[in-house]
N, C-alpha and C positions, 0 to 999 in steps of 0.2 A: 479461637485459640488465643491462649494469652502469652506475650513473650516479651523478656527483658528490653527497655529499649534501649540503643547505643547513645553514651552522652555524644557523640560527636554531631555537628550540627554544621551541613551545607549553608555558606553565608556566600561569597562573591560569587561571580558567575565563573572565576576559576575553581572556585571550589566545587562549585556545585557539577562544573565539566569533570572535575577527579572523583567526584566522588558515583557518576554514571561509568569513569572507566573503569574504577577500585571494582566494582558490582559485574563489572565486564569479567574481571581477571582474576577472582579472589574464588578459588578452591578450600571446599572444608569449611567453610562459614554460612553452610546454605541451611535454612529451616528443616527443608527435609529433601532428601536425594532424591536423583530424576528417578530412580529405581519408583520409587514413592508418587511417583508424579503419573509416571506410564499406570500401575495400580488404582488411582483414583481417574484418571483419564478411561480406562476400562468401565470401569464401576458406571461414571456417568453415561459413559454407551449401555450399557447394560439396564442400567434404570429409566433412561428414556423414554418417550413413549413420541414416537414421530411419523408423521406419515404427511409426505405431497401426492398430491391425486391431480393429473392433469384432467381440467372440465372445459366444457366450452364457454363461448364469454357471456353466455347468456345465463350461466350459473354462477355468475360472480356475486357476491353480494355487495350493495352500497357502492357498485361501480355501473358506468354506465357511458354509452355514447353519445356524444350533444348531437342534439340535432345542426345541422349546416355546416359544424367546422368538424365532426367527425372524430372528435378528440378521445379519448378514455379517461376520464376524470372521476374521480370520489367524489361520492354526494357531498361530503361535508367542505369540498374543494380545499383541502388539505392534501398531505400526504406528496403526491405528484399524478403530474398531466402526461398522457402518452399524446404528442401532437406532432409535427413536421417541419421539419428544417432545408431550408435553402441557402444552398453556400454557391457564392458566386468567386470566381478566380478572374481577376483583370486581365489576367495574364494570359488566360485561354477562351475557352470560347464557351460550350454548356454547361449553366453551372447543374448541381447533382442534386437530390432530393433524398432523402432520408426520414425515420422517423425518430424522436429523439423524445427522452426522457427530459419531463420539465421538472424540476421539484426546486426552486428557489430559497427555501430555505433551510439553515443551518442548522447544523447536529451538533452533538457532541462524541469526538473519541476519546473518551479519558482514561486516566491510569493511574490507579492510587500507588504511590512508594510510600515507603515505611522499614526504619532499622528495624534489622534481627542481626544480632551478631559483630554489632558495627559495618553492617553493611546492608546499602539500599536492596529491600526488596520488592517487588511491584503485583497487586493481587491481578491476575488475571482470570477469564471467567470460559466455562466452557458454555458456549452460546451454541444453538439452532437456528440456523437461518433457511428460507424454505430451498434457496438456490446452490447451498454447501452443495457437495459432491459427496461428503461423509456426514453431512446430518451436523454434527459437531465441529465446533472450531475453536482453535481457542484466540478469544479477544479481549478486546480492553474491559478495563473494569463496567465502564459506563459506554453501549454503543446504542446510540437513540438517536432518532428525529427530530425536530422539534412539538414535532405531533404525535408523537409515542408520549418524550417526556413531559408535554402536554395532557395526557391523557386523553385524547379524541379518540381511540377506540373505548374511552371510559372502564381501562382493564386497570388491574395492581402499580403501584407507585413503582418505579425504575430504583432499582438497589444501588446504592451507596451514590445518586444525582446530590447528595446534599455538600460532598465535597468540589463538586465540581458548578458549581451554579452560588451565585451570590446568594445572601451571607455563608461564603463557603468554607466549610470545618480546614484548613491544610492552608498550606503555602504552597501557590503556583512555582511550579519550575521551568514547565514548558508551557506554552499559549500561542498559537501559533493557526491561521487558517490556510488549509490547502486543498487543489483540487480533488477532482477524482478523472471518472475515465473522459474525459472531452470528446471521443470518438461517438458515445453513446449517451453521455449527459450536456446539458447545456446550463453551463454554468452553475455546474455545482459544488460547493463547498460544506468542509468540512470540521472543525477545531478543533485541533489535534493539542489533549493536554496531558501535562502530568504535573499531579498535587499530591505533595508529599503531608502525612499528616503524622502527628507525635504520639497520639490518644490510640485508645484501645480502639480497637474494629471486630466488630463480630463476624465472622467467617459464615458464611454460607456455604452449603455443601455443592455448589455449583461453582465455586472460586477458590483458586488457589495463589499460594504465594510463591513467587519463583525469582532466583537473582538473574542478571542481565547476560550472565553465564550461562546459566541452562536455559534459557530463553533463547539465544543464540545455537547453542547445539539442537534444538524443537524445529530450528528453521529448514536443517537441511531433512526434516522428516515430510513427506508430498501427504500435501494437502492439512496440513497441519495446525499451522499459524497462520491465521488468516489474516485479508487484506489491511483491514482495519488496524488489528495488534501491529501489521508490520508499518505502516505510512505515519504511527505514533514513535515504533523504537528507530526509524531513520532521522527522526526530530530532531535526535536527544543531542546537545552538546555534550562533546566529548575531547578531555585532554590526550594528548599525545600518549599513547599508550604505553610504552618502552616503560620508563620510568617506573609504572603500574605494576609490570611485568617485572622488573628486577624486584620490586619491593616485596612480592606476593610470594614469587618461586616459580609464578605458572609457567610452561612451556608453552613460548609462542609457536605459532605457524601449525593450530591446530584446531578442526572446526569438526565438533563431535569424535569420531574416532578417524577421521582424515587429516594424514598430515601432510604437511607441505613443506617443499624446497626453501631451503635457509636461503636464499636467493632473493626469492621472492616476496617471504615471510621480510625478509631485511628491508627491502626496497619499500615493503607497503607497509611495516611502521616508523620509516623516514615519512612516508607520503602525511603521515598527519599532525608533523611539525610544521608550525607556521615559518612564513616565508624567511623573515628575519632571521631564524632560529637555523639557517641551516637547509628549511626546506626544501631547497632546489627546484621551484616549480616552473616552468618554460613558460608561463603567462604570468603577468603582476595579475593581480586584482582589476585595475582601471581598466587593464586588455581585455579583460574577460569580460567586465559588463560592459563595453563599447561593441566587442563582438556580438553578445547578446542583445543589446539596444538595436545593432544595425541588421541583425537577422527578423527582428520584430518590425523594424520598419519597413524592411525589403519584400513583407507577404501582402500581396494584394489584395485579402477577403472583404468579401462584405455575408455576414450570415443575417439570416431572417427567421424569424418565428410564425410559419406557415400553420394552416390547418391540417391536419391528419389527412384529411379529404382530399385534399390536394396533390398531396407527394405523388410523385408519376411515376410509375413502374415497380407498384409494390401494389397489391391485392389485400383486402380483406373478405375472411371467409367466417362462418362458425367458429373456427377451432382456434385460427394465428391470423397474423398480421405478417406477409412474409412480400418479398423481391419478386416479382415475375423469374428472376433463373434460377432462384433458390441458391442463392450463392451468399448473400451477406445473413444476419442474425436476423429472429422474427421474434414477434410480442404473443406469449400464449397465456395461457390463465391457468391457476391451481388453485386448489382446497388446499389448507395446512391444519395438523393439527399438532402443538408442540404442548405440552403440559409445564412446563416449566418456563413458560414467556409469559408477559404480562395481562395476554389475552392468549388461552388455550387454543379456540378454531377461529380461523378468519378466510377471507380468500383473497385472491389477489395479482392481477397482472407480473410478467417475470418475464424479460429481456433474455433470449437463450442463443448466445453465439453456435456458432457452424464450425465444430472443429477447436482446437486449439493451437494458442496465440502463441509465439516465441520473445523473448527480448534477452538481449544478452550484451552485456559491458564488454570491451576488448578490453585489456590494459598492457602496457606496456613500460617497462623501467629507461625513465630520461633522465639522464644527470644524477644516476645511482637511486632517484627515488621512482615509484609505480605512480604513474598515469594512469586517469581512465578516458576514454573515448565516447564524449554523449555529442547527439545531433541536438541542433537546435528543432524542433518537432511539428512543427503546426496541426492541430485542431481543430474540429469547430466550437466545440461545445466549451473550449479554455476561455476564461474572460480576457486574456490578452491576447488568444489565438495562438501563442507558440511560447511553451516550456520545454525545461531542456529534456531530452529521453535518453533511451538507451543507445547505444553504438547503433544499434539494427533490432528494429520491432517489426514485426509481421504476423498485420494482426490473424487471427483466427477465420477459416476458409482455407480448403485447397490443402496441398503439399507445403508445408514450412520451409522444406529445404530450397525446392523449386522457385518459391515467391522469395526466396532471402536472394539468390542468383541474380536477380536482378536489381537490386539495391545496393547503396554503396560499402563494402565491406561486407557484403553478406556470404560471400564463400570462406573467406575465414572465421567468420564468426558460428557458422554451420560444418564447415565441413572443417575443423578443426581437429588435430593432433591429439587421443585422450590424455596424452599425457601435461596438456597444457590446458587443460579444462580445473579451474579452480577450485568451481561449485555449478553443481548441474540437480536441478530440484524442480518441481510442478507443483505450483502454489496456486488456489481459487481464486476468482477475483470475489469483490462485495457479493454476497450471497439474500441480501435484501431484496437486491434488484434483480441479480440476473441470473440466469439457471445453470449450474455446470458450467460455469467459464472460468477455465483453467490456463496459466500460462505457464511455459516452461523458462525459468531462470537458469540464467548461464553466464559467470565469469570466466572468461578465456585468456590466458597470457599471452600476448601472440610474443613471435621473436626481434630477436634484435635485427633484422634485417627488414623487421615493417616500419613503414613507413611516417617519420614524425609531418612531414608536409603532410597536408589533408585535406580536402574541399573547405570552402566556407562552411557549406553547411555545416560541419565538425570540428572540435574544438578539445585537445587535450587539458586535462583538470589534474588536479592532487585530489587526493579524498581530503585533506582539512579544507579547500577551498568548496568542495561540493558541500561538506558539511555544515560550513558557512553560510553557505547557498539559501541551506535546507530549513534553516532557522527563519527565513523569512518566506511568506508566501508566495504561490506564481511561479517559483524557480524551477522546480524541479516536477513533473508531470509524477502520475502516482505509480507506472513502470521504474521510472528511473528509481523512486523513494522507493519501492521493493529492493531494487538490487541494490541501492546502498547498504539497505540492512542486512543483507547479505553479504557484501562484502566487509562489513564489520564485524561477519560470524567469522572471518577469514584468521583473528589472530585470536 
C-alpha cells in the first residue's frame, strides 16, 4: 500500500509523547476503518491453515531429556531449557520447588509507526502462536527470539527485522527492556520497541496498519491483542491527553462503544499531568522509589537453578510434567503446524496453566485526580525479584473469587459494584510458551469512602508517574503493563 506521508516530524521527546497521544485521539484520520480491520482479521482466519496436536514427549522432535539433571532442552541448546527452581524465603521455613522455564536470552517486540494522514500509524501483524486460544492474535510488527531471528530452525527471514536490528531503516522512539511472567520464567527479557520509519513499506497480507485509537478500542475485544502488542503499546510515552482531546474534537471517557462517568473520565485525565503542572499526586516521585527500594530490600529470597530431577513433588510421565495434586500448571508437548510462520511444522514443549488468572487495578480519585493501586509483587523468575503488579493478582488455579478473599483488597476488587467496573476483558498471556493461559483484566473504581491509608505492601500512583515508571525496565511486572494499556483504552 502506498500512502501520502505527513510532513510533520516527531523531534523532542515531547513531541514525540504528543504525537503517540494525537494517534490516541484523532478520529477520521485512519487508513482504513475498524469496519475494514474486523474484514481482513476474518479473512486471515479463514485462510489460515493451523493445527496444535498434543503428543507425548517422546514425539518431540530435536528435544530431549539430559541425562542426570532431567532438563528438556533443544539439541541445538538454544531456544530454552525446561529445568527447576528453588526459592528459599528467610523468613519462613521450606522453601518450594517448581519447574521453570530458562531461556536467557533476548528477543525483540517491535513495532513499525509511520504517518498516514499526519498521524502516527503502527503496522501490526496477525501472528499464530501454538499456545493462542484463537490461533490468531494480533501483535507487533517483529515478535522473535533471538533464535527465530537467528534463524536456528533454518526457516524464512523474520518480516520487516531490518528495522528493528542495527544498521536499522527508522528512528527508534521506544527501546526499552522488560520482563515477562517471573512466576513461570526465570529471568526473562524482552525489548520492547517502536521504530518509526519515513520510506515506503510493502504490506504483507498478514499486517495491518492501525492508529493507537483503534488499537485501544481491539483491546477491550477477549482474546484479541495479544500479550506482546500489549507490554509494547504500555511503553509508549505519552502527553497529557486533555489538550489532544480539545484539539481533535474526540469525546473523552470512551473505550470502543463504553462510555464512562465525566467524573471519572475527568479525574483520570488530570491523572496524567505531571506533578508541577497541577497533577495532584499523593506521592512525589522520591517517595515512590524510596517506597519501592524498601519493598525490594525488605524480600528475603534467595532463588537457585536446580535440575528438573530434582523438584520434589511434581512427577514426570509420558505425556506432562505436572504437581503431585494437580493443582499448579504442567509442561506438555505439541505438534504445530502454521503455514504462514517462518518454519511451517515444528514441535515443541508448552507451559499450560490450570484455570484462569485474574488481575485487576482499584483506582480511586485523591485530590480531584485518579489513583491506581499496585502492590509491590515479588517473584522468582524477576531479576530483582519484586516489580510493581496489579492491586490483586491470583494467579490461575482454583476459584478467582475464593483465592482473591484472601488477599489484601481482594473482595473489592472481585466482588465489586458493575457499575464501578471500568474495563473487564480476558486477554492471552505469551502464546509461544504457554497453552491457553488467559487472564481476566479489570479496572474497578472503588468509592470514595475506601481507603487512602494502605499496607506497605501498596502504594497509590497517578497514571503519568506509572507511565514514567514504564519507560524504564524492572518497574512494572508484565500484568501491571497489560492493565496500563488498558487503562489508556479508558479515554
Amino acid at each position: 500500500m502506498t500512502k501520502e506521508n505527513a510532513t510533520s516530524q516527531a523531534g523532542s521527546d515531547g513531541e514525540i509523547a504528543s504525537e503517540f497521544t494525537l494517534s490516541a485521539t484523532s478520529a477520521g484520520r485512519e487508513v482504513r476503518p475498524l469496519s475494514h480491520f474486523h474484514e481482513w482479521w476474518a479473512d486471515r482466519h479463514r485462510n489460515g491453515n493451523f493445527e496444535v496436536t498434543r503428543v507425548p514427549f517422546e514425539q518431540l522432535d530435536d528435544w530431549h531429556f539430559e541425562s542426570g539433571t532431567g532438563n528438556l532442552r533443544h539439541t541445538s541448546g538454544r531456544y530454552f531449557t525446561v529445568a527447576g527452581l528453588r526459592v528459599r524465603d528467610g523468613s519462613a521455613g521450606t522453601p518450594w520447588e517448581q519447574p521453570v522455564l530458562n531461556q536467557p536470552e533476548i528477543g525483540i517486540l517491535g513495532i513499525l509507526a509511520k504517518y498516514f494522514n499526519g498521524v502516527l500509524h503502527f503496522l501490526m501483524q496477525a501472528k499464530m502462536e501454538p499456545g493462542n486460544v484463537n490461533s490468531l492474535q494480533l501483535s507487533p510488527t517483529v515478535q522473535a527470539t533471538r533464535s527465530n531471528y537467528s534463524r536456528v530452525h533454518r526457516g524464512a527471514h523474520t518480516r520487516y527485522l531490518e528495522y528493528f536490528r542495527e544498521p536499522r531503516q527508522g528512528r527508534v522512539l521506544v527501546d526499552v527492556l522488560q520482563s515477562e511472567q517471573g512466576a513461570w520464567f526465570l529471568g526473562k527479557r524482552n525489548r520492547n520497541m517502536v521504530v518509526r520509519t519515513d520510506g515506503d513499506v510493502p504490506e504483507h497480507e498478514d499486517f495491518h496498519w492501525l492508529t493507537l485509537r483503534q488499537l485501544r478500542a481491539l483491546l477491550g475485544v477477549d482474546h484479541l491483542v495479544s500479550m506482546d502488542a500489549r507490554t509494547v503499546l504500555a511503553s509508549l510515552p505519552l502527553a497529557p491527553p486533555r489538550a489532544s482531546l480539545a484539539r481533535t474534537g474526540a469525546a473523552p471517557g470512551t473505550s470502543g462503544t463504553t462510555a464512562h462517568p465525566r467524573p471519572f473520565t475527568d479525574a483520570l485525565l488530570r491523572s496524567y499531568e505531571p506533578e508541577h503542572e497541577g497533577g495532584g499526586a499523593l506521592h512525589t516521585r522520591y517517595e515512590l522509589l524510596s517506597w519501592f527500594t524498601e519493598r525490594k530490600t525488605a524480600l528475603d529470597w534467595s532463588v537457585d537453578l536446580i535440575p528438573l530431577a530434582d523438584v520434589r513433588n511434581w512427577r514426570r510421565d509420558a505425556d506432562e510434567i505436572a504437581d503431585d495434586e494437580r493443582r499448579e500448571f504442567r509442561i506438555m508437548a505439541a505438534r504445530v503446524l502454521a503455514e504462514n510462520r517462518e518454519v511451517s511444522k515444528w514441535s515443541q514443549p508448552l507451559l499450560a496453566p490450570r484455570g484462569e488468572a485474574a488481575a485487576v487495578f482499584l483506582t480511586r480519585t485523591i485530590r480531584g485526580v485518579l489513583h491506581v493501586l499496585v502492590q509491590a509483587m515479588p517473584q522468582p523468575g524477576l531479576r530483582d525479584l519484586v516489580e510493581l503488579g496489579p492491586t490483586v493478582y491470583v494467579p490461575p488455579g482454583g476459584d478467582p473469587a475464593a483465592a482473591a478473599a484472601g488477599l489484601p483488597f481482594g473482595g473489592a476488587a472481585t466482588g465489586t459494584d458493575p457499575e464501578r467496573v471500568r474495563f473487564d476483558t480476558t486477554l492471552s498471556e505469551e502464546g509461544g510458551r504457554f497453552f491457553h493461559a488467559r487472564t481476566r483484566y479489570r479496572v474497578v473504581e472503588a468509592g470514595p469512602d475506601f481507603p487512602v491509608e494502605v499496607p506497605a505492601t501498596h502504594c497509590w500512583m497517578t497514571v503519568r508517574q506509572l507511565n514514567d515508571l514504564v519507560q524504564h525496565g524492572h518497574y512494572l511486572n508484565i500484568e501491571a503493563r497489560s492493565l496500563l494499556a488498558c487503562v489508556h483504552s479508558l479515554w
